[in-house]
C-alpha positions as CSV (number, residue, x, y, z in Angstrom):
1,X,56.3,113.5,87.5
2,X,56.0,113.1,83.9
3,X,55.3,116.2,82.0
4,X,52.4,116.8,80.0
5,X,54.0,116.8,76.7
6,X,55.7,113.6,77.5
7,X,52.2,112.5,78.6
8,X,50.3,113.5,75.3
9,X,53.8,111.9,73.2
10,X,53.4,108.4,75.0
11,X,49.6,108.3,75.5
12,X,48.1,110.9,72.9
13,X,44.4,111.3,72.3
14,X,44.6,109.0,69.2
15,X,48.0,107.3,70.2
16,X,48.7,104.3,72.8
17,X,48.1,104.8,76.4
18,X,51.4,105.7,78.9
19,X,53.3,101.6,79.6
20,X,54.1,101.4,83.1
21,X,58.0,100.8,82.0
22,X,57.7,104.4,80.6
23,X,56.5,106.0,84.0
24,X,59.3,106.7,86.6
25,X,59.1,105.6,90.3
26,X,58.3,108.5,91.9
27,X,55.7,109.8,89.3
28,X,54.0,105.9,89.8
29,X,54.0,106.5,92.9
30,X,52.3,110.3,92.4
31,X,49.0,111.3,91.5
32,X,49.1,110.8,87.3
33,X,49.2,114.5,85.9
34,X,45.7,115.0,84.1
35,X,45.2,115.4,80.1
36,X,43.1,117.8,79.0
37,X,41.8,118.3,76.2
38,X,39.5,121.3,74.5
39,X,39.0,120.2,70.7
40,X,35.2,119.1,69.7
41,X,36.3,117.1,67.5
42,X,35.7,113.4,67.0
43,X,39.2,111.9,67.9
44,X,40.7,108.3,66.6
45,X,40.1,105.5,69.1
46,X,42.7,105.0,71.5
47,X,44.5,101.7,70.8
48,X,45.7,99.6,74.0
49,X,49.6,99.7,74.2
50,X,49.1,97.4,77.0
51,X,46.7,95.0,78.8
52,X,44.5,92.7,77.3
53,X,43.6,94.0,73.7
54,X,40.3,95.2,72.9
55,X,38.5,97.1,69.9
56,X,38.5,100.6,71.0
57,X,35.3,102.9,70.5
58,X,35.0,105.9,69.1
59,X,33.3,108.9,70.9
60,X,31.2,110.8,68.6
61,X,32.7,114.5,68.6
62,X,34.6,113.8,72.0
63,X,37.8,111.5,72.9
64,X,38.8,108.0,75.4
65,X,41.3,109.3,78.6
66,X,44.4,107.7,78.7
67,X,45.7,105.7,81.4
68,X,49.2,105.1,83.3
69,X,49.5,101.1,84.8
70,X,50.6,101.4,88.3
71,X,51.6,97.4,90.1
72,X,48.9,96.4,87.8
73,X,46.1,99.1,87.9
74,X,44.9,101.3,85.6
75,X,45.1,104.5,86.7
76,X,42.8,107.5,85.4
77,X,42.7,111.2,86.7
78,X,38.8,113.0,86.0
79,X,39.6,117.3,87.1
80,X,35.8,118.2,87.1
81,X,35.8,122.1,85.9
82,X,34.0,125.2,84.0
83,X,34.9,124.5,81.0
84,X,34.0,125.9,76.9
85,X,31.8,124.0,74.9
86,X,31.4,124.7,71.2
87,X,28.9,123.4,70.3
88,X,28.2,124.3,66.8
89,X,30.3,127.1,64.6
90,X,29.7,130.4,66.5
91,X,27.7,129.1,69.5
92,X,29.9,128.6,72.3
93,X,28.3,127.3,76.1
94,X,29.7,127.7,79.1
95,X,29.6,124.5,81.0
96,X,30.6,122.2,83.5
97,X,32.5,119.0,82.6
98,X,35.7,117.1,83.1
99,X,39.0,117.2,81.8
100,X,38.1,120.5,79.5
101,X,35.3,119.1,78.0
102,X,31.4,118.4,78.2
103,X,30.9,115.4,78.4
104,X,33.8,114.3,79.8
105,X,36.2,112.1,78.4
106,X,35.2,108.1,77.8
107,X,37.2,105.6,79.9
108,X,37.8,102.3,78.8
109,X,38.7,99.4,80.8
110,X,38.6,95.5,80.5
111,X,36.4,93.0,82.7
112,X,38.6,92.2,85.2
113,X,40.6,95.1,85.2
114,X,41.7,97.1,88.9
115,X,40.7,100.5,88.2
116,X,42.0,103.6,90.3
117,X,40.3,107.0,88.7
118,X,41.3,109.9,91.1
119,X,39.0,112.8,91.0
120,X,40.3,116.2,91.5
121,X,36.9,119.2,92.3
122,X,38.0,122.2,90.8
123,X,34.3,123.4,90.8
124,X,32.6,125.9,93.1
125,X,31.0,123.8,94.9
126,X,31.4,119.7,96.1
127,X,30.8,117.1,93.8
128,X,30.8,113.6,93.4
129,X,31.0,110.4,90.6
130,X,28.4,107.9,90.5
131,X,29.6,105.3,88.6
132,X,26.3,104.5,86.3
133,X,25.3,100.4,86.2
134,X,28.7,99.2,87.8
135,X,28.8,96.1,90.4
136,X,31.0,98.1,92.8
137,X,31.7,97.9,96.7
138,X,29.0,100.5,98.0
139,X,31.2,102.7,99.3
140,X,32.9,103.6,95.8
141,X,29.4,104.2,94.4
142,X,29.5,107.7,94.7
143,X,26.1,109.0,96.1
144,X,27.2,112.4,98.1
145,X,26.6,111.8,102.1
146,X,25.0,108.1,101.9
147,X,28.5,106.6,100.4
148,X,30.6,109.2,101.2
149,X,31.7,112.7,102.0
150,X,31.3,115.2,99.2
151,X,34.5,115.9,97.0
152,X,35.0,119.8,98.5
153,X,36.4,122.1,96.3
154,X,39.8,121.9,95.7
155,X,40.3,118.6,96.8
156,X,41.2,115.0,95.2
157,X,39.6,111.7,96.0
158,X,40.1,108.5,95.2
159,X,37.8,105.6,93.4
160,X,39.4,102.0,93.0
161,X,36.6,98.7,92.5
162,X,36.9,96.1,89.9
163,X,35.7,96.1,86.8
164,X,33.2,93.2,86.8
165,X,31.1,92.9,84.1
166,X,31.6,93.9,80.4
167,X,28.9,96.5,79.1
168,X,27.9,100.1,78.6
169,X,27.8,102.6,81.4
170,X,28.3,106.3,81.9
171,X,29.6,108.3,85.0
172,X,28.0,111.8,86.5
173,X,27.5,113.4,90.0
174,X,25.4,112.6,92.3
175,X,25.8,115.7,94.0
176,X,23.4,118.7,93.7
177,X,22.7,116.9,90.1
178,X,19.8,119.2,89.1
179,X,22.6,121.7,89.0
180,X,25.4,119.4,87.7
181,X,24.2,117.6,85.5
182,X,22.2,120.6,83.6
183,X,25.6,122.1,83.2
184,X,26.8,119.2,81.5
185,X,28.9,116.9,84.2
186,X,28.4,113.5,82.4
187,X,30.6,110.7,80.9
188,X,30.8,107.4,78.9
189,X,32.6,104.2,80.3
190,X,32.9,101.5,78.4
191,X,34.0,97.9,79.9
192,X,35.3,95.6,77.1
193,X,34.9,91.3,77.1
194,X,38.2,89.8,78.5
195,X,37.4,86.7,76.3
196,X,35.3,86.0,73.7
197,X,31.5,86.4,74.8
198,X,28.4,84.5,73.7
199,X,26.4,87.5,74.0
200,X,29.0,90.4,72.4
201,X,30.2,90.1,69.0
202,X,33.3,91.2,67.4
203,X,32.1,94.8,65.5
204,X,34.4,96.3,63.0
205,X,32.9,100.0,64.7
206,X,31.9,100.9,67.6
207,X,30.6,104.6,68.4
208,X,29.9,105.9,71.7
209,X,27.9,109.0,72.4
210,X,25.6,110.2,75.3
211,X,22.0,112.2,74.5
212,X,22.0,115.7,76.5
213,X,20.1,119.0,76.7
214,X,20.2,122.6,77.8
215,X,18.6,125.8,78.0
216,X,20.3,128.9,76.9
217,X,18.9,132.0,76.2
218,X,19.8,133.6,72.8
219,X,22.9,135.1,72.9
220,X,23.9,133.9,76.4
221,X,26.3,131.4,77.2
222,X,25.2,129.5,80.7
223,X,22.2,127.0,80.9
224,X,19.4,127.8,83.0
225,X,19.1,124.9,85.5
226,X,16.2,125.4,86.9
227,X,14.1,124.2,83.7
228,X,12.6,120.8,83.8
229,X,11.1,120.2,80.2
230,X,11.4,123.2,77.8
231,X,15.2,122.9,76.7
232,X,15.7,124.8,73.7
233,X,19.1,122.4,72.8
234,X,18.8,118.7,72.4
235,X,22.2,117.4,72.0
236,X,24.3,114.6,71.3
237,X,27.5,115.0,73.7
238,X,27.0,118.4,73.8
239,X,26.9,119.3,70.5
240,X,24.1,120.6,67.6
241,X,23.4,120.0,64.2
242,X,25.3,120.9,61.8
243,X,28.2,120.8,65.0
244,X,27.5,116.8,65.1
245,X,30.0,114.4,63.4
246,X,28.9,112.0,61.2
247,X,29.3,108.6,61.6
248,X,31.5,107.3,59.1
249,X,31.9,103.6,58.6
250,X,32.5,101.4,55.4
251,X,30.5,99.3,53.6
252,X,29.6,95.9,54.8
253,X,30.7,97.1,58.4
254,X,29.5,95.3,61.1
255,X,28.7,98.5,63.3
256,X,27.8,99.2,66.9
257,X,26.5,102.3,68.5
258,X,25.7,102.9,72.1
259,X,23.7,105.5,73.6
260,X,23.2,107.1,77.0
261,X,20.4,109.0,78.0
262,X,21.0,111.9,80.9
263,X,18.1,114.4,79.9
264,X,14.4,115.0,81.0
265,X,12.8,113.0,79.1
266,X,13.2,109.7,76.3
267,X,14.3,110.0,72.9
268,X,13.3,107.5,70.1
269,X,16.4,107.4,68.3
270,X,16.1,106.6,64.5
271,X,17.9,105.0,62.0
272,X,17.5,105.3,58.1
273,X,18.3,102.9,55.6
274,X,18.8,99.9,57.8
275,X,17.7,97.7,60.6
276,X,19.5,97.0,63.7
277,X,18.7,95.4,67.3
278,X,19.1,96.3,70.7
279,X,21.8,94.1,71.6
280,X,22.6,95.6,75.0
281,X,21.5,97.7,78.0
282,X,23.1,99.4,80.7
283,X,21.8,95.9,82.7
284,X,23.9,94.1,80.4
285,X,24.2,92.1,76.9
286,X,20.6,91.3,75.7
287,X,19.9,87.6,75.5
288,X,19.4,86.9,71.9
289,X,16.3,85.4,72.4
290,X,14.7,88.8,73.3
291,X,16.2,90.6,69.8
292,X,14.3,91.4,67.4
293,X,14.8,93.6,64.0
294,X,14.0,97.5,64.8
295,X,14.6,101.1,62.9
296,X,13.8,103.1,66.0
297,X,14.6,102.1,70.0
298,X,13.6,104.4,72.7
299,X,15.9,105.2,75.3
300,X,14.6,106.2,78.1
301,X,16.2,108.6,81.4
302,X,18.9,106.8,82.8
303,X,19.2,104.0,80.1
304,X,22.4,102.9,78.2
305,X,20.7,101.2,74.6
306,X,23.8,99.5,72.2
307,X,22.2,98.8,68.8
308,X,24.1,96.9,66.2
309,X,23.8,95.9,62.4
310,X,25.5,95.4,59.1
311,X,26.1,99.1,57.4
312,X,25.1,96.8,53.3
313,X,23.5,100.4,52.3
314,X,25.6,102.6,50.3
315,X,24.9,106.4,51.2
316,X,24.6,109.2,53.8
317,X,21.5,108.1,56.1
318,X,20.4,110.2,58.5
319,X,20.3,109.4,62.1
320,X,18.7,111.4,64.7
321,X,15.8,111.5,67.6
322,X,12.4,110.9,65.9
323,X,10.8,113.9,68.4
324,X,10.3,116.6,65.8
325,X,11.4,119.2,68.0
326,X,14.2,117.5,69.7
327,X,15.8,118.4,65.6
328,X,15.8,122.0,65.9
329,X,17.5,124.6,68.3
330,X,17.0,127.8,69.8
331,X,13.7,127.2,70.0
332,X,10.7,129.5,71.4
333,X,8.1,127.6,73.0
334,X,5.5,130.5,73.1
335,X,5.5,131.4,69.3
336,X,1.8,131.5,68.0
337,X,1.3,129.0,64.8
338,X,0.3,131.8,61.8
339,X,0.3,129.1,59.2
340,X,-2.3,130.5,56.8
341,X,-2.8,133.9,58.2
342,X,-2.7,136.6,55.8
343,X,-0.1,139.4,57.2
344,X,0.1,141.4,54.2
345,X,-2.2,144.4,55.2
346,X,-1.6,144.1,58.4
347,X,2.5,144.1,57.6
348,X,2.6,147.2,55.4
349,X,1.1,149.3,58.6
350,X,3.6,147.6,60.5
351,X,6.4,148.1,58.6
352,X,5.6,152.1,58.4
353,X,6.6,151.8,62.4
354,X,9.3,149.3,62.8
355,X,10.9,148.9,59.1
356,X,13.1,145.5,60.1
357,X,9.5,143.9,60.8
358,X,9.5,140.3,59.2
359,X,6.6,137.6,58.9
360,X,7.5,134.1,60.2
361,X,5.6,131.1,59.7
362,X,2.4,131.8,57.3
363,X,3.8,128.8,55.3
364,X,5.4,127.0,57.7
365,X,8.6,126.9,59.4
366,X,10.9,126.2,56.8
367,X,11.0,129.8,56.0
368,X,13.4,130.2,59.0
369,X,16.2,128.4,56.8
370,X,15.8,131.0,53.9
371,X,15.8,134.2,55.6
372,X,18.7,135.8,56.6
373,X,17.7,137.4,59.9
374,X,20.0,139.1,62.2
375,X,20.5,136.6,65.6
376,X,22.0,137.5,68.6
377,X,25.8,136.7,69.3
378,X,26.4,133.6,70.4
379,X,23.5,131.7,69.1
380,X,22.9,128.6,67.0
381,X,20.1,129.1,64.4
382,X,17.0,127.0,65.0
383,X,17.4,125.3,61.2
384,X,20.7,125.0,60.2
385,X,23.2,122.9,58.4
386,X,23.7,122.7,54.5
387,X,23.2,119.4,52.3
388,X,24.6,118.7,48.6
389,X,21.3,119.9,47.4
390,X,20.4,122.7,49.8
391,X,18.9,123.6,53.3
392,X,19.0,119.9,55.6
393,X,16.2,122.3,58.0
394,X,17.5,120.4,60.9
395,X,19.0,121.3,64.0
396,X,19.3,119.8,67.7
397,X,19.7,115.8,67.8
398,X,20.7,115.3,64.0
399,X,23.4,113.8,62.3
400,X,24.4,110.6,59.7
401,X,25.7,107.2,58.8
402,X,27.8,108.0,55.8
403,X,28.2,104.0,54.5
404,X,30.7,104.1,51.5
405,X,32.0,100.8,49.6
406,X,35.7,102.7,49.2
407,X,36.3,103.5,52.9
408,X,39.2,102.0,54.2
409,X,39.3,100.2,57.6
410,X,40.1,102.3,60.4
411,X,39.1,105.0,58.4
412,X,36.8,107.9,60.1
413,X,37.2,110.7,58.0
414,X,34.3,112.4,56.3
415,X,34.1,111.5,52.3
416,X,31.9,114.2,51.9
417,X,28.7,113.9,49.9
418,X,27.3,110.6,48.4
419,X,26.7,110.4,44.8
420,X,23.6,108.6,43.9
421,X,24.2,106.9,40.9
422,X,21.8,107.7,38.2
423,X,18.4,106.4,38.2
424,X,18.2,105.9,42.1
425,X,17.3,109.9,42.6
426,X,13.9,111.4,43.3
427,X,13.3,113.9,40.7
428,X,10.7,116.6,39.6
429,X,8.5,115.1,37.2
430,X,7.7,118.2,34.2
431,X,5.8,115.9,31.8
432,X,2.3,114.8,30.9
433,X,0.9,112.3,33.5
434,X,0.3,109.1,31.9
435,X,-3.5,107.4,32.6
436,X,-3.4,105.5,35.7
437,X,-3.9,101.8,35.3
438,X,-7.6,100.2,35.5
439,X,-8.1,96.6,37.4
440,X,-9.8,94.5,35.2
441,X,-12.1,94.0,38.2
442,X,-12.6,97.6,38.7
443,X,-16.4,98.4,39.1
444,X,-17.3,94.6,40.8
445,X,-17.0,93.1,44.0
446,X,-13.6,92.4,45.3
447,X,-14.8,88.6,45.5
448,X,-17.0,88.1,42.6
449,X,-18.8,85.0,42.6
450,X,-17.6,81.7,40.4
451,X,-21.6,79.9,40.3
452,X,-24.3,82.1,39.5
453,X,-26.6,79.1,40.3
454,X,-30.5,79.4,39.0
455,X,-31.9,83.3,38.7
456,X,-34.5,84.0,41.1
457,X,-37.3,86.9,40.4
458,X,-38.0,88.8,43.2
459,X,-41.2,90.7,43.7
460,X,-41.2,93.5,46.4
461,X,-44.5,94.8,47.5
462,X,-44.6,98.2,49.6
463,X,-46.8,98.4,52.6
464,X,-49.4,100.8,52.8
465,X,-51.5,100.1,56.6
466,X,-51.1,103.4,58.4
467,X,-48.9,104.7,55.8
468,X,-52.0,106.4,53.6
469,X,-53.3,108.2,56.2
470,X,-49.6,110.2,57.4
471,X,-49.7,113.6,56.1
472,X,-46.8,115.1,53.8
């Protein structure tokens, strides 16, 4: 059995996956020791050391499980587990996930490829993987007592099918998922083009991230599973703005992002600064025919959405859901609007009685990112997350394209702030406003007429009848 140093040195998160010249007989022969890892940070894409070559994604704040070949398959080893999520500075969840993370790890194969993923429980409970979208033999499909026995705790099972048709899928339970899946046990697969594809282009980047939400009280640490629509963190793989990486590509990039969607409801996720199409569901590559130009694309429960474009605007756009609370966190939902409201007699008696009293929201909610108020431990601030200029006020599903002319290829490190260069700023204006501009038309019809033909005097003559006799 290989150990898991030599594991990490031969197939490391952002290094080439384990050859199967590397692995001894016996340990190819044994169940491949599992990696692990417990960073939230967005790790390199892991480059093929073997197999058919493909252009590796990159999942956003998360990382792509190596592989061991085995007589030709690719072997993968999911532990599902408790695991520690942070996900934000100082806001730690404790979840359920795979491999020590939440979501688990992306897995990347090739059409055509023989896949064998073993699947050790090391939960409470039994579990199971549905393999989201995948043309599978039915008993591989994962669905707890209709395909097969539930994976008990403590034990491993095995998964081996085909990997038939190129696309974008994901992987969770389906296994007490009200339960499972609010804790977080979710993942991305990815299944690259063999060959050249009429319907897949070549992209220069290609992100990969699932959408996800969760209720935890203030200053606790496990979701409450039982909600059903009043999360108080929507996430992108399990992490909040400011916690979310950008998405850092260089200019002129051809770029491709794809999206999962395992919360309650749909998210209309929104681009700035350029426009892109849905090139691709979790049914498969859409025909071209059926594209069209788009800054926006909801994705709906249960939906895969890959949106591409060319990244020709210099800058840091943001990128987030377009529900306006779905960009905030900790939220309460029973918080009465006072926008308006007067407190300031009504604040001096209270303040006589409890003197940490503060007033929130007589001029909106913005004032949450200015005040300094004590929150419990453990618990991401509802507006958070500082820009060049000040406050960004956002929370929840937030993050950014940061395009930049001087980024190198395979380059996805943050360059920090864009500089506008000068003249392309918004600014305060602090001079005289100059007179607004007249139409020459102003004060006649908006289609004047061009022949005035003859004049023509018109007499109008008020009738009286009845009308003399009415009393004022």
């Amino acid at each position: 059995m290989i150990s898991r140093r030599d594991f990490f040195k031969n197939a490391g998160i952002a290094g080439a996956a384990v050859a199967a010249s590397s692995v001894s007989r016996v340990a190819m022969a044994a169940l491949p020791e599992p990696v692990i890892q417990t960073k939230a940070d967005t790790m390199p894409p892991l480059v093929p050391a073997n197999g058919r070559h493909y252009n590796a994604v990159v999942t956003l704040n998360g990382w792509t499980l190596p592989w061991r070949m085995n007589n030709g398959v690719k072997e993968f080893h999911l532990v599902a587990e408790p695991v520690v999520r942070d996900m934000c500075e100082g806001f730690k969840a404790h979840l359920w996930g795979y491999n020590g993370q939440s979501p688990g790890p992306t897995i990347e194969v090739v059409e055509g490829d023989r896949v064998r993923i073993f699947v050790t429980n090391k939960l409470p409970e039994h579990t199971s993987v549905h393999w989201h979208g995948q043309r599978l033999p039915n008993g591989m499909d994962g669905v707890t007592g209709l395909n097969q026995p539930a994976i008990q705790p403590g034990k491993t099972f095995v998964y081996e099918f085909v990997a038939r048709r190129p696309g974008t899928f994901m992987y969770h339970p389906h296994a007490d998922e009200m339960t499972q899946m609010a804790m977080g046990m979710m993942g991305f697969w990815v299944t690259h083009p063999k060959t050249r594809h009429p319907l897949i282009e070549e992209v220069d980047r290609d992100f990969v991230f699932l959408l996800n939400a969760y209720d935890v009280d203030p200053g606790s640490y496990t979701p409450k599973i039982m909600t059903m629509l009043d999360f108080n963190l929507w996430s992108w793989n399990s992490r909040v703005f400011p916690g979310i990486d950008p998405l850092v590509v260089r200019q002129n990039d051809k770029v491709r992002i794809r999206i999962g969607n395992l919360t309650m409801t749909n998210h209309p996720i929104h681009l700035h600064g350029h426009e892109f199409t849905v090139t691709g569901t979790d049914g498969g590559a859409t025909p071209k025919a059926g594209r069209w130009p788009e800054v926006t694309t909801d994705v709906a429960v249960g939906q895969m959405r890959q949106i591409e474009f060319v990244a020709n605007e210099e800058g840091d756009w943001a990128f987030h859901c377009h529900k306006a609370h779905h960009t905030m966190n900790a939220m309460g939902h029973e918080v009465p609007t006072m926008i308006g409201v007067d407190h300031r007699a009504v604040v001096k008696q209270i303040t006589s009685l409890v003197p940490e009293y503060m007033v929130m929201g007589e001029r909106g909610m913005s004032d949450m990112t200015e005040m300094e108020m004590p929150l419990p431990d453990n618990t991401a601030p509802m507006m958070t997350g500082e820009g060049p200029y000040e406050s960004v006020a956002m929370g929840g599903m937030f993050s950014m394209l940061k395009v930049r002319r001087d980024q190198k290829a395979g380059d996805y490190k943050d360059p920090g702030w864009y500089k506008q260069p000068p003249g392309t700023q918004a600014y305060e204006w602090t001079g005289s406003l100059a007179e607004p501009a007249r139409f020459k038309a102003e004060g006649r019809a908006s289609m004047p007429r061009t022949d005035k033909g003859n004049e023509v005097e018109v007499q109008i003559r008020k009738p009286m009848g009845n009308m003399g006799h009415m009393g004022h």
